[in-house]
CHARMM internal coordinates of N, CA and C (Angstrom, degrees):
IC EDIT
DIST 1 N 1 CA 1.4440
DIST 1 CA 1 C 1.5270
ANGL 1 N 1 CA 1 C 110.35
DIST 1 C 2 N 1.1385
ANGL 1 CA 1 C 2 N 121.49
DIHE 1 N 1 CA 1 C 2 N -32.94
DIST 2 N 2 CA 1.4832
ANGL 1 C 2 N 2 CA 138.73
DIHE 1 CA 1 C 2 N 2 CA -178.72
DIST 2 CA 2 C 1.7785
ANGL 2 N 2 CA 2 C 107.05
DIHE 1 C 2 N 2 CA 2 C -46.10
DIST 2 C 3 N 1.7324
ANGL 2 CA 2 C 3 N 96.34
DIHE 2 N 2 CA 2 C 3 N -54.20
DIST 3 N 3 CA 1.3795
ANGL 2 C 3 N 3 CA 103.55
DIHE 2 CA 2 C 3 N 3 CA -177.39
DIST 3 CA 3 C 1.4383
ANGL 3 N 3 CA 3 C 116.86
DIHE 2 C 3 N 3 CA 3 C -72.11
DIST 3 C 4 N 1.0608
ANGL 3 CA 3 C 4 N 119.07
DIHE 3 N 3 CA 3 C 4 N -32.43
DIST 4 N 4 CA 1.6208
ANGL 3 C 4 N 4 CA 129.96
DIHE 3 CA 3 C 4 N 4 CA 169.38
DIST 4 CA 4 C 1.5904
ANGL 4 N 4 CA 4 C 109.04
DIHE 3 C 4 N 4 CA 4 C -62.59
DIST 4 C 5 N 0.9048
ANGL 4 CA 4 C 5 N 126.04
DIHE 4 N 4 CA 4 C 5 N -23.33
DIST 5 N 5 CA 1.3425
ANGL 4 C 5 N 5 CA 119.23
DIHE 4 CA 4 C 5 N 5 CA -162.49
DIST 5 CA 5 C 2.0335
ANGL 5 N 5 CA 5 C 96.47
DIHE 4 C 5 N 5 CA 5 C -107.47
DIST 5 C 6 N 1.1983
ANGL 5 CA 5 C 6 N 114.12
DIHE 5 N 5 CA 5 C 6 N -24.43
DIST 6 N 6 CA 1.6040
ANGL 5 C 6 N 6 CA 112.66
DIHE 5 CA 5 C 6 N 6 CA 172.80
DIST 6 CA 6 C 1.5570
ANGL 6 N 6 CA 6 C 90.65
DIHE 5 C 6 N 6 CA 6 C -70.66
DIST 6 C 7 N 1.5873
ANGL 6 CA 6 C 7 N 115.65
DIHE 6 N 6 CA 6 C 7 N -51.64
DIST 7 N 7 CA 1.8138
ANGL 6 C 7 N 7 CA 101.71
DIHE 6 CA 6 C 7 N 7 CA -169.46
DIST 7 CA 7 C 1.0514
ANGL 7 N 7 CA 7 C 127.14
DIHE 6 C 7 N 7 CA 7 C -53.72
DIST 7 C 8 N 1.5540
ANGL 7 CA 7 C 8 N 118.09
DIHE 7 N 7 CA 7 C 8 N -23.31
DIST 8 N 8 CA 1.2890
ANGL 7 C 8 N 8 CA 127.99
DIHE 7 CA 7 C 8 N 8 CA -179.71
DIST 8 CA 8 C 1.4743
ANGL 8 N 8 CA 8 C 114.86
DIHE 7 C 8 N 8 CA 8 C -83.56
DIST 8 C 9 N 1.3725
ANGL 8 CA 8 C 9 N 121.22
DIHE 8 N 8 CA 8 C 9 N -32.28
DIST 9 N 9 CA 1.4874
ANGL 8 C 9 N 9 CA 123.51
DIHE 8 CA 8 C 9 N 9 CA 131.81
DIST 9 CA 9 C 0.9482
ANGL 9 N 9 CA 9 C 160.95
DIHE 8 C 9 N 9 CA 9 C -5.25
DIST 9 C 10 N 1.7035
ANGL 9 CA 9 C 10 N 83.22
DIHE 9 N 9 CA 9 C 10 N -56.78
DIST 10 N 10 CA 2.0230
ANGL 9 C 10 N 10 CA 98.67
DIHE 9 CA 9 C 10 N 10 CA 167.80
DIST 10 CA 10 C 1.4508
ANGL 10 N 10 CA 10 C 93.08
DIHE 9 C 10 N 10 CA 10 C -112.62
DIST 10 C 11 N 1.0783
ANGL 10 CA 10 C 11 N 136.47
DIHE 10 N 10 CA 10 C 11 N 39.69
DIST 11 N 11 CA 1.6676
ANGL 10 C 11 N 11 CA 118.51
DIHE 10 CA 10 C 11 N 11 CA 168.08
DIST 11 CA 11 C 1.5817
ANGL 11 N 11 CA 11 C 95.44
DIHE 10 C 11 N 11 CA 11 C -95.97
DIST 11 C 12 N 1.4689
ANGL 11 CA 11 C 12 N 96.90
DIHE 11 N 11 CA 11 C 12 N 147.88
DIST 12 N 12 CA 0.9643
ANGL 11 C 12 N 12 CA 131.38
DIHE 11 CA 11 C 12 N 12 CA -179.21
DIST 12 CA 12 C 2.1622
ANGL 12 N 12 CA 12 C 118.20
DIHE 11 C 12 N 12 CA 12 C -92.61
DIST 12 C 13 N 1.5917
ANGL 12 CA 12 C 13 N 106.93
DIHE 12 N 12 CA 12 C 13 N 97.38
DIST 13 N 13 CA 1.6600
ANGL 12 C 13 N 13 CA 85.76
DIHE 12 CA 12 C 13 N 13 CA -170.62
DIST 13 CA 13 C 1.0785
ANGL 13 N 13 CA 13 C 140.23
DIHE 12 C 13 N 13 CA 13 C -66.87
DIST 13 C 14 N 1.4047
ANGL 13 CA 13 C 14 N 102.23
DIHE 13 N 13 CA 13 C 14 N -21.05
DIST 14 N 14 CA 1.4396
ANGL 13 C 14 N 14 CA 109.48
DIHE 13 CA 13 C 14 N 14 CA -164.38
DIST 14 CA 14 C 1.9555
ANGL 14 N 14 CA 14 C 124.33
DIHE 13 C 14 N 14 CA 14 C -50.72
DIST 14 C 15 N 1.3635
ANGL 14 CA 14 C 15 N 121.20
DIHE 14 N 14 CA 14 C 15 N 133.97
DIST 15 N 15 CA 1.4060
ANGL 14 C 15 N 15 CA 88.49
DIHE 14 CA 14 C 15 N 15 CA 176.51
DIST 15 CA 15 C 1.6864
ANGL 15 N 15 CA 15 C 97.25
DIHE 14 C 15 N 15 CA 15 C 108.33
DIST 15 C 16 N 1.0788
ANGL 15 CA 15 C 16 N 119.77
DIHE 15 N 15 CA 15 C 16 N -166.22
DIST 16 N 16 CA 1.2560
ANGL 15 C 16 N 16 CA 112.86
DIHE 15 CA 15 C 16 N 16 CA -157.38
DIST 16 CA 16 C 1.5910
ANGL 16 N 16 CA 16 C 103.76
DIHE 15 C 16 N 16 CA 16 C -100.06
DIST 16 C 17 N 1.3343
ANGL 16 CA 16 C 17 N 117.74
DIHE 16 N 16 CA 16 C 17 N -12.49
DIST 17 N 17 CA 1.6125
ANGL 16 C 17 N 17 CA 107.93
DIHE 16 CA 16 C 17 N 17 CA 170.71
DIST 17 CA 17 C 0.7829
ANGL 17 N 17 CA 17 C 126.93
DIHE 16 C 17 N 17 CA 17 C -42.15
DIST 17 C 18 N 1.4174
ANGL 17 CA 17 C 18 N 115.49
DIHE 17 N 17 CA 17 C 18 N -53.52
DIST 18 N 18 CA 1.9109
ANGL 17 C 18 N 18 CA 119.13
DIHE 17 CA 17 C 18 N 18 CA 175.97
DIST 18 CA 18 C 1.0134
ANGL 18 N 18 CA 18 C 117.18
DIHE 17 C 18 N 18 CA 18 C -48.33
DIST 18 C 19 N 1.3852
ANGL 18 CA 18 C 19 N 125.81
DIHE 18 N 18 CA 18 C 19 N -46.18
DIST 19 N 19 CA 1.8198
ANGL 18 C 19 N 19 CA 136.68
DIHE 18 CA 18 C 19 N 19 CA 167.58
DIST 19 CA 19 C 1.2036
ANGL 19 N 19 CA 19 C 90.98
DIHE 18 C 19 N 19 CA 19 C -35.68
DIST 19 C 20 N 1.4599
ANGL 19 CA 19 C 20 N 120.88
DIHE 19 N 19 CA 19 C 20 N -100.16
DIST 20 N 20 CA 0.9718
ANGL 19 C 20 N 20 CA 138.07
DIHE 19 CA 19 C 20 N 20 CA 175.09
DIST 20 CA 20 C 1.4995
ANGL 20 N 20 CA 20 C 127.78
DIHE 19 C 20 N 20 CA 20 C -7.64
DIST 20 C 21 N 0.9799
ANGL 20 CA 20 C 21 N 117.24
DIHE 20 N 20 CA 20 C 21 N -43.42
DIST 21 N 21 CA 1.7591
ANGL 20 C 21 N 21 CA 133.88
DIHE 20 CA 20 C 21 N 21 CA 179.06
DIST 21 CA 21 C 1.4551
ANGL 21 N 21 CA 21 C 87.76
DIHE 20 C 21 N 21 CA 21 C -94.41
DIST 21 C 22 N 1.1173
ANGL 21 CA 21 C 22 N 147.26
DIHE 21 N 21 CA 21 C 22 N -31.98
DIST 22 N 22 CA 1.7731
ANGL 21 C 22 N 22 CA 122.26
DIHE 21 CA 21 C 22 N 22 CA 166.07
DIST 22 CA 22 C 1.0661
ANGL 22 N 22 CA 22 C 111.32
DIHE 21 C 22 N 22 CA 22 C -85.56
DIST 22 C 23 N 1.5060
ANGL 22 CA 22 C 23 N 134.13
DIHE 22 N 22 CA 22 C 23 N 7.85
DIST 23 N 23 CA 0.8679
ANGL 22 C 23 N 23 CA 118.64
DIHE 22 CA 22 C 23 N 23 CA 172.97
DIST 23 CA 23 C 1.5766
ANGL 23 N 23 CA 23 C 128.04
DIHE 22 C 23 N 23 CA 23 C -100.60
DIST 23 C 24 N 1.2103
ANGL 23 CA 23 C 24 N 103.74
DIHE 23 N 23 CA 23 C 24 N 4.10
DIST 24 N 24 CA 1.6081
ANGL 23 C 24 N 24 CA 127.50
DIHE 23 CA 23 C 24 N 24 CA -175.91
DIST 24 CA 24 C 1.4824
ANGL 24 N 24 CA 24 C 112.39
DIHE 23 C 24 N 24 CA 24 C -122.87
DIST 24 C 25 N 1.4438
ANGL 24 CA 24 C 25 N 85.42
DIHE 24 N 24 CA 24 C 25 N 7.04
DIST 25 N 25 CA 2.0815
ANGL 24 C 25 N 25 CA 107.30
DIHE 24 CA 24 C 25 N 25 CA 167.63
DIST 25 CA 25 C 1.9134
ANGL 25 N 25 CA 25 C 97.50
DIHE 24 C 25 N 25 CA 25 C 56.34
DIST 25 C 26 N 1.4799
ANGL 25 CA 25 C 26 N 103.97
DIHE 25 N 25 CA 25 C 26 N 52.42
DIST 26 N 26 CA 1.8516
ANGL 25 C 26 N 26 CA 91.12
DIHE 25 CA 25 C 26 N 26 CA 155.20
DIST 26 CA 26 C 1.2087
ANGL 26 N 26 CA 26 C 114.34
DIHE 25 C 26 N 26 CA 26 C -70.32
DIST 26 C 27 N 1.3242
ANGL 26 CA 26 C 27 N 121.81
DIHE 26 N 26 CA 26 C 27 N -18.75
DIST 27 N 27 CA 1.8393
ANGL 26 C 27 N 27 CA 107.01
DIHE 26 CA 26 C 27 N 27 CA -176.07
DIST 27 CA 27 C 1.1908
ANGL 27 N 27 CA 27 C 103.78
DIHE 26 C 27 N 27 CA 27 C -68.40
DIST 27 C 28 N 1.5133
ANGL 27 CA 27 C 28 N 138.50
DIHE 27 N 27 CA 27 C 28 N -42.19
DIST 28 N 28 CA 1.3861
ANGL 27 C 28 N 28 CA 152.48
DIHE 27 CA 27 C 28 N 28 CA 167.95
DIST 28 CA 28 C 1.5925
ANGL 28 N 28 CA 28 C 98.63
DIHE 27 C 28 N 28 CA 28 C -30.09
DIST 28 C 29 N 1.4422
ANGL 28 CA 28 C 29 N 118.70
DIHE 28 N 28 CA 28 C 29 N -84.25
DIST 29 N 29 CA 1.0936
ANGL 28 C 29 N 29 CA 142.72
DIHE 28 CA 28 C 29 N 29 CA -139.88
DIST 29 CA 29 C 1.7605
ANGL 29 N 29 CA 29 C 81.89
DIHE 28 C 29 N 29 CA 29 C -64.46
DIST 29 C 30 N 1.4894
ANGL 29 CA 29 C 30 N 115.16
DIHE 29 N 29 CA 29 C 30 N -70.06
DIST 30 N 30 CA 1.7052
ANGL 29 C 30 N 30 CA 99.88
DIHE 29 CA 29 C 30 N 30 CA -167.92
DIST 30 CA 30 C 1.3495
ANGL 30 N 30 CA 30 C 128.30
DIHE 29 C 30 N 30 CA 30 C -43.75
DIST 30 C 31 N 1.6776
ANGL 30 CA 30 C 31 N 98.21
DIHE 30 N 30 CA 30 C 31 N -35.66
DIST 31 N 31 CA 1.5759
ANGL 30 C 31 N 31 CA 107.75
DIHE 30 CA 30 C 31 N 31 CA -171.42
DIST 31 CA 31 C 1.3929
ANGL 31 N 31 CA 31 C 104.99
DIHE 30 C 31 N 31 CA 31 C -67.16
DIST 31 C 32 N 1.2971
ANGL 31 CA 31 C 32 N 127.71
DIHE 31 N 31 CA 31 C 32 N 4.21
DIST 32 N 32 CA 1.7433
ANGL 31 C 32 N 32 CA 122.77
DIHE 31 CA 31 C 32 N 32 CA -150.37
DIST 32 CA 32 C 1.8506
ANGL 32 N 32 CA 32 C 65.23
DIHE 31 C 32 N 32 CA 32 C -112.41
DIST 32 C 33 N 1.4141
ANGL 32 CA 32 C 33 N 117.89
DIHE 32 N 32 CA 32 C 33 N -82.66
DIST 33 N 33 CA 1.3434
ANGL 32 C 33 N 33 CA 130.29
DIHE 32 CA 32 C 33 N 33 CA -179.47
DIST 33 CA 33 C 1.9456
ANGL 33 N 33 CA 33 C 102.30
DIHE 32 C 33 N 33 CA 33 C -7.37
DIST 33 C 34 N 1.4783
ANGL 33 CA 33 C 34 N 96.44
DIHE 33 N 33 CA 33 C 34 N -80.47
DIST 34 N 34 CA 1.6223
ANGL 33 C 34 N 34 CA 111.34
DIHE 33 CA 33 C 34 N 34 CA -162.57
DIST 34 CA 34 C 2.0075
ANGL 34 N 34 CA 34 C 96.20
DIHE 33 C 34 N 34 CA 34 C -49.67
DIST 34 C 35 N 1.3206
ANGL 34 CA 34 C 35 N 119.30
DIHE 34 N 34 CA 34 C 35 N -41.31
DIST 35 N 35 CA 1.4215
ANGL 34 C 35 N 35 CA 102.28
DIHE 34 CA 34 C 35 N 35 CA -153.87
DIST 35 CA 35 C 1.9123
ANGL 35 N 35 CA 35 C 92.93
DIHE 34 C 35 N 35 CA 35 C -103.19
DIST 35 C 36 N 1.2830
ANGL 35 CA 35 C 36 N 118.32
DIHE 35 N 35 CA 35 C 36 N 13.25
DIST 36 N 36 CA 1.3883
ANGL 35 C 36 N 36 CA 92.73
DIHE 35 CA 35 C 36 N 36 CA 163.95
DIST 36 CA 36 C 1.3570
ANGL 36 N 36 CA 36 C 120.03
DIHE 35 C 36 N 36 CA 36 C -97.84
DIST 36 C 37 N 1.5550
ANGL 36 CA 36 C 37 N 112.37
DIHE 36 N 36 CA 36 C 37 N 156.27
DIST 37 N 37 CA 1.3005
ANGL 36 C 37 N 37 CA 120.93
DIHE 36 CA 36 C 37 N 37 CA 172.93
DIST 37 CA 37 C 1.5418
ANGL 37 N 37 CA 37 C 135.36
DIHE 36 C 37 N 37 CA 37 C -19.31
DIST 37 C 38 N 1.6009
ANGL 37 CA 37 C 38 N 111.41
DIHE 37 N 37 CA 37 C 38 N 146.41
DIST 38 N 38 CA 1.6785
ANGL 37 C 38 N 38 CA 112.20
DIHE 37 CA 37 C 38 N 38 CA -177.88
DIST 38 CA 38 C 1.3175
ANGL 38 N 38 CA 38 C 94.69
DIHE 37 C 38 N 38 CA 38 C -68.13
DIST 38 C 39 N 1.2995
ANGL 38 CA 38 C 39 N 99.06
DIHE 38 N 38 CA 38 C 39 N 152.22
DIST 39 N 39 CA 1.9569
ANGL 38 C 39 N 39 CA 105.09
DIHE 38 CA 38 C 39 N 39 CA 170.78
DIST 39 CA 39 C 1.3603
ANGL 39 N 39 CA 39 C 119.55
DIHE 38 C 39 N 39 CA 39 C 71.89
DIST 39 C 40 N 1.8474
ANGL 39 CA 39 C 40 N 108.33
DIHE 39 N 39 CA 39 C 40 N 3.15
DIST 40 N 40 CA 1.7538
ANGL 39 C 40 N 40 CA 114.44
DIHE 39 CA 39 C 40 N 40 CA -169.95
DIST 40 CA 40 C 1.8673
ANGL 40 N 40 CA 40 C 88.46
DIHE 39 C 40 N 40 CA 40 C -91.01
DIST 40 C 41 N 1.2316
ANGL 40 CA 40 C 41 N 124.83
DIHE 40 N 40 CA 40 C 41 N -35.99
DIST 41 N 41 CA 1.4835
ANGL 40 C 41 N 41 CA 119.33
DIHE 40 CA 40 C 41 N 41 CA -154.22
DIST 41 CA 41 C 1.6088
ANGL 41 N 41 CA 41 C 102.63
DIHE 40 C 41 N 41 CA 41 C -93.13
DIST 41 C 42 N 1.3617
ANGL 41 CA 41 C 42 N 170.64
DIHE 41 N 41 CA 41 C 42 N 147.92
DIST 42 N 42 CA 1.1159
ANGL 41 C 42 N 42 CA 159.01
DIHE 41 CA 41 C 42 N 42 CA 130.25
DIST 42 CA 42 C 1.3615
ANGL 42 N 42 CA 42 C 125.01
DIHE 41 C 42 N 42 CA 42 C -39.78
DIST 42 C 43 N 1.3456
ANGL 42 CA 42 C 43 N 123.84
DIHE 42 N 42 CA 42 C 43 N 123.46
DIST 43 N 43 CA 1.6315
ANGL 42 C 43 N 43 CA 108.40
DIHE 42 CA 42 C 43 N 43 CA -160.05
DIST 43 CA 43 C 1.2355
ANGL 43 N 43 CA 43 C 128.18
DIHE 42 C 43 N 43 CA 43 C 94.41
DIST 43 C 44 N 1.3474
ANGL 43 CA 43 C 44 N 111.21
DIHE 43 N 43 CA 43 C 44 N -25.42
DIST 44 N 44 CA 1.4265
ANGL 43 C 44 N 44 CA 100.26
DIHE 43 CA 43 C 44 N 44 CA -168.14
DIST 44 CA 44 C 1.6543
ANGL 44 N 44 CA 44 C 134.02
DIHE 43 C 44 N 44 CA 44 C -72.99
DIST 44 C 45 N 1.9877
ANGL 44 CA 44 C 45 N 97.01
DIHE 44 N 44 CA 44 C 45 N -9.71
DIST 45 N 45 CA 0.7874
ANGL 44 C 45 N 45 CA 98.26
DIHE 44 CA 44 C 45 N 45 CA 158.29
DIST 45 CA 45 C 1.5307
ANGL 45 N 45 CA 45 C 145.96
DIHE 44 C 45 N 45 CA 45 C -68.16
DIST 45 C 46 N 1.1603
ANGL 45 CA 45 C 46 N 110.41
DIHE 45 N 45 CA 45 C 46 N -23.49
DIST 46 N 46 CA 1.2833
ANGL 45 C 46 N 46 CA 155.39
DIHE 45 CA 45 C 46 N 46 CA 153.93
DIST 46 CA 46 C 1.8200
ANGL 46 N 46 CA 46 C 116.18
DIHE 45 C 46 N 46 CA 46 C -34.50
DIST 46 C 47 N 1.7210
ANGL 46 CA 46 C 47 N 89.05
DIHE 46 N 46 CA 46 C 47 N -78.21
DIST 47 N 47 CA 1.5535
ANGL 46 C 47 N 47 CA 87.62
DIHE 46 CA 46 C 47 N 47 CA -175.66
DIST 47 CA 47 C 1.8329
ANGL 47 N 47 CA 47 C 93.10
DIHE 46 C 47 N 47 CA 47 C -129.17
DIST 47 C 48 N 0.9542
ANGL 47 CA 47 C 48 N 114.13
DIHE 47 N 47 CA 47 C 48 N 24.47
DIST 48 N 48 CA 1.7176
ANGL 47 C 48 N 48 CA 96.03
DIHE 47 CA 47 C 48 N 48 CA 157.16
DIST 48 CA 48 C 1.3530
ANGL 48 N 48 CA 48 C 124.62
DIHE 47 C 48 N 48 CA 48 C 59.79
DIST 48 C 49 N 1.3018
ANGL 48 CA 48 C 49 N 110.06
DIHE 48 N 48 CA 48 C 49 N 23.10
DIST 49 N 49 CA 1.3268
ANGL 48 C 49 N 49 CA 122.80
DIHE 48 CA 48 C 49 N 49 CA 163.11
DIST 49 CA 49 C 1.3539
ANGL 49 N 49 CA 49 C 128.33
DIHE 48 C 49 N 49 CA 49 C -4.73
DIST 49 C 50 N 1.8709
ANGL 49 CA 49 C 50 N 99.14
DIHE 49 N 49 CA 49 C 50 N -76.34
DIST 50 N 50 CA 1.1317
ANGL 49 C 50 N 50 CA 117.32
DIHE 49 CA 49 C 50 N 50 CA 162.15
DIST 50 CA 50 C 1.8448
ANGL 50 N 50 CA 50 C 136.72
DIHE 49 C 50 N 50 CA 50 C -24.06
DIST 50 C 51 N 1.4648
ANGL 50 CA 50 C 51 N 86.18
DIHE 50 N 50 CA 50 C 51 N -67.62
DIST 51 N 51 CA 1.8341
ANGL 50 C 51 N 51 CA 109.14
DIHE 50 CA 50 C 51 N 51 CA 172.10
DIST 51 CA 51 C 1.3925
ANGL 51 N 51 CA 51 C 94.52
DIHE 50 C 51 N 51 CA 51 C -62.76
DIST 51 C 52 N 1.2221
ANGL 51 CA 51 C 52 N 140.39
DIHE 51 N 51 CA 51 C 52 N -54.28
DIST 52 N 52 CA 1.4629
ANGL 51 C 52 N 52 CA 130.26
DIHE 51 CA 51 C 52 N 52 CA -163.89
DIST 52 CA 52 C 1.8018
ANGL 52 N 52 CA 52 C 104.97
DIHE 51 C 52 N 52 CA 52 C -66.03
DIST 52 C 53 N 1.3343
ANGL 52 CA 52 C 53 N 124.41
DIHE 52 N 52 CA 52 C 53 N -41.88
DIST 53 N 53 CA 0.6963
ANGL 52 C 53 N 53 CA 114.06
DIHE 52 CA 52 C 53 N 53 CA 158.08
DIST 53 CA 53 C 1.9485
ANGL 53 N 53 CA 53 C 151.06
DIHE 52 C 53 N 53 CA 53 C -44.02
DIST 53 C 54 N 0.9732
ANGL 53 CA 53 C 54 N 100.78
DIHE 53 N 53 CA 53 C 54 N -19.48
DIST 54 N 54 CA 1.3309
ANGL 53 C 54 N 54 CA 119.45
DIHE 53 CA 53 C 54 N 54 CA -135.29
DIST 54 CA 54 C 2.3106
ANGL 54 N 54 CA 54 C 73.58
DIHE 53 C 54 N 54 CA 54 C -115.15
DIST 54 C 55 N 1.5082
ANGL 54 CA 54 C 55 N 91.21
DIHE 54 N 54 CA 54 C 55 N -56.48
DIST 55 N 55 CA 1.5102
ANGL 54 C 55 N 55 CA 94.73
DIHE 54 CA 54 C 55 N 55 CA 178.66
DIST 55 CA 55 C 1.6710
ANGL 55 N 55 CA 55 C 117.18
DIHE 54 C 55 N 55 CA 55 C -42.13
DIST 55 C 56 N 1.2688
ANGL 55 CA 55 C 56 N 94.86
DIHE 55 N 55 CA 55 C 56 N -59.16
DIST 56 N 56 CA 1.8635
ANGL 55 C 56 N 56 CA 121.67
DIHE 55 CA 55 C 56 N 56 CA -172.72
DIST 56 CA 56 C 1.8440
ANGL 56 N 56 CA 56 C 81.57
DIHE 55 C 56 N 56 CA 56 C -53.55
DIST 56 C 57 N 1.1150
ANGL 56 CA 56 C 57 N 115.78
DIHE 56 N 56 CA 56 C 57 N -84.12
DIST 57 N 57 CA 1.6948
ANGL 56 C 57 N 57 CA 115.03
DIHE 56 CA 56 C 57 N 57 CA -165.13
DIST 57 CA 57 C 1.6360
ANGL 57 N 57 CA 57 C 111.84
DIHE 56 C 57 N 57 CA 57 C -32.69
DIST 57 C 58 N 1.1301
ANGL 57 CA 57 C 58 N 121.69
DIHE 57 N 57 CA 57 C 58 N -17.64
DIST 58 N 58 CA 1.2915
ANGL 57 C 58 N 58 CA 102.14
DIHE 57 CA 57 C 58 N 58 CA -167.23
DIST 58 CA 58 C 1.4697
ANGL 58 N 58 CA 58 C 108.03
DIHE 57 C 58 N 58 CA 58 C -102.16
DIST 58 C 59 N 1.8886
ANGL 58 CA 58 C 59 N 97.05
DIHE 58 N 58 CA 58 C 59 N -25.91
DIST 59 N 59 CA 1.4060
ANGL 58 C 59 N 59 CA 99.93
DIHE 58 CA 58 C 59 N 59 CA -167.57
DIST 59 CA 59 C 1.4740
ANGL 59 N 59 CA 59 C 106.87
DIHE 58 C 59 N 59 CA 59 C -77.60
DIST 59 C 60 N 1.7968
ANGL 59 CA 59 C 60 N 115.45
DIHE 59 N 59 CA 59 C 60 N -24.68
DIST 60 N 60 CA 1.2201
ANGL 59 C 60 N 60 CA 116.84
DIHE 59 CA 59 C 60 N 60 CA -164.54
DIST 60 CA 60 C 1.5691
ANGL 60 N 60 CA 60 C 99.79
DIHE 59 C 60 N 60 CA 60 C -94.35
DIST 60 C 61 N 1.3636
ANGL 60 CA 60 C 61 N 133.45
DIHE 60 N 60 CA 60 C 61 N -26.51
DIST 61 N 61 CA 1.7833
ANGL 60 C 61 N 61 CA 119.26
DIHE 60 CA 60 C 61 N 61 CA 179.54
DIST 61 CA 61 C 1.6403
ANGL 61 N 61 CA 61 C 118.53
DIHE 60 C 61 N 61 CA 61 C -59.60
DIST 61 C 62 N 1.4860
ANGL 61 CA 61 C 62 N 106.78
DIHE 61 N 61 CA 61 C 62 N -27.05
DIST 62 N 62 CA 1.8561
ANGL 61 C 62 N 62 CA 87.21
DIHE 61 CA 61 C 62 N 62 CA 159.29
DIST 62 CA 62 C 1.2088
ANGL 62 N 62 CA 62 C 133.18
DIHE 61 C 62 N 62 CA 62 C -109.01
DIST 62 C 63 N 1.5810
ANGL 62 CA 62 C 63 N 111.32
DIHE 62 N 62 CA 62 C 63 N 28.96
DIST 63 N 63 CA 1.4786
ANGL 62 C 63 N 63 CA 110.08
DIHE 62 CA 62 C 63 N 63 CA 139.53
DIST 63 CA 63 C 1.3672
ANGL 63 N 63 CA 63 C 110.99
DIHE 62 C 63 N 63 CA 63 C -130.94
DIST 63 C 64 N 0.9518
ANGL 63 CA 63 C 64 N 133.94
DIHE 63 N 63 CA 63 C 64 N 39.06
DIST 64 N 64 CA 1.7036
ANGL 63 C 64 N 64 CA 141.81
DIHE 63 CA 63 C 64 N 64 CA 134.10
DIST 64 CA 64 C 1.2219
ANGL 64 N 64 CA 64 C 98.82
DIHE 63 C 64 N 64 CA 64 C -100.86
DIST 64 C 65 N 1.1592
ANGL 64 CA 64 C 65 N 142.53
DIHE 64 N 64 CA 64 C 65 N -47.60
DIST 65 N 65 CA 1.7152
ANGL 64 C 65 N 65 CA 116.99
DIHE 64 CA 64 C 65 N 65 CA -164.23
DIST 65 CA 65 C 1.9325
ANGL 65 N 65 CA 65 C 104.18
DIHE 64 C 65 N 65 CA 65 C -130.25
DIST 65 C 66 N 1.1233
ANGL 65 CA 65 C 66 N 79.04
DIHE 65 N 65 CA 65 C 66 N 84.04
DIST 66 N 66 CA 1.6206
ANGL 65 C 66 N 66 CA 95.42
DIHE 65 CA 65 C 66 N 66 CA -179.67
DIST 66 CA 66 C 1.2943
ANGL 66 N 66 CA 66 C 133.75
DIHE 65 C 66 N 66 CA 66 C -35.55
END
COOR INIT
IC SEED 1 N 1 CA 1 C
IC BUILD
């Protein structure tokens, strides 16, 4: 999950990814990520899943959802 979550990191929106990535509901999926429980994700103590999540959602809802 660690590595998935740097790729999503370095993606780039412009262009039809962002479509694309709302369209398979990542805003869904992080917000589920960022607001569940400590000790619910494996790792997260580790690499912070959570917080990474929570980062990506905010930076990516105003340019996915305009």
């Amino acid at each position: 999950m660690d590595g998935v979550m740097r790729k999503l990191d370095e993606l780039d929106l412009g262009g039809y990814q962002g479509l694309i990535l709302a369209r398979i509901g990542i805003l869904y999926h992080l917000d589920e990520i960022a607001r569940s429980e400590e000790g619910a994700i494996p790792g997260d103590s580790i690499h912070s899943f959570r917080s990474k999540a929570a980062k990506l959602l905010e930076r990516w809802k105003a340019i996915i959802l305009p």
